[in-house]
N, C-alpha and C positions, 0 to 999 in steps of 0.2 A: 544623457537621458536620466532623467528623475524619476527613480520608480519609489512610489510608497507602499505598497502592497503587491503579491504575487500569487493568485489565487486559481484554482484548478479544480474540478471534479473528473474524476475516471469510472466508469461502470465497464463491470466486466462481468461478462456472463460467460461463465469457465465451471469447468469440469472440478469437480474435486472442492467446488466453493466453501464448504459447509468446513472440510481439514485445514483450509486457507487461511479459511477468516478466523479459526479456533488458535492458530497460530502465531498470527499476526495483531491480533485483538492488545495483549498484553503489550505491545511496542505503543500502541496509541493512546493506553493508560496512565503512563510514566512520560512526563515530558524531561526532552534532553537537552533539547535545544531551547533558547529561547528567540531565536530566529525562523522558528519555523513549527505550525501545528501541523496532524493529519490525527484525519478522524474514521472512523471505517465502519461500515454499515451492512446487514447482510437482509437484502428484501429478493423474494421470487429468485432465489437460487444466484441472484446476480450481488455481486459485489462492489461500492461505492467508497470511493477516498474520497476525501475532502482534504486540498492540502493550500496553505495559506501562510505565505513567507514573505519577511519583510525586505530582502534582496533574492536577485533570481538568481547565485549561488547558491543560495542555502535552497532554494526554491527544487534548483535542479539536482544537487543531490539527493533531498528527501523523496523527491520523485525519481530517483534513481534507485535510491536505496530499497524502496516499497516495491518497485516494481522488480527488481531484482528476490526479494524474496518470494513474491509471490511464483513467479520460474522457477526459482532453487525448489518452496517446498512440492509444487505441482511433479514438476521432473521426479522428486521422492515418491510422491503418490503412484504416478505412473508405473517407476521401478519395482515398486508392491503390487500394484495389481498386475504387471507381466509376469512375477514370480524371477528377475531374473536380477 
């Protein structure tokens, strides 16, 4: 199979969006890769990736990697607001 492009949006309407996307924001400013963009948008409390990669290797890490942060920093948000 011949893929030329691997392209994705995600919307997530999550708790904590506003720490999330302050977080993550600077990961989207700086390119690392040149096999793979993501872009991150924050509208109506919901939050929006855009990610577009030229193998779905690199595809699926980046969307691995993004979605995994946004768990880690939420899970932190959580642990501050129970106080524990």
């Amino acid at each position: 199979m011949n893929v030329k492009k691997v392209r994705a949006i995600v919307e997530l309407g999550i708790e904590h969006s506003e720490t999330i996307f302050r977080a993550i924001l600077p990961e989207t400013k700086e390119r690392t890769s040149e096999r793979y963009t993501g872009k991150l948008k924050k509208e109506n409390g919901k939050l929006t990736f855009e990610f577009e990669a030229n193998d779905i290797v690199a595809f699926r890490a980046a969307l691995n990697a993004y979605l995994r942060w946004v768990k880690t920093i939420y899970d932190i948000c959580e642990l501050v607001k129970g106080g524990t």
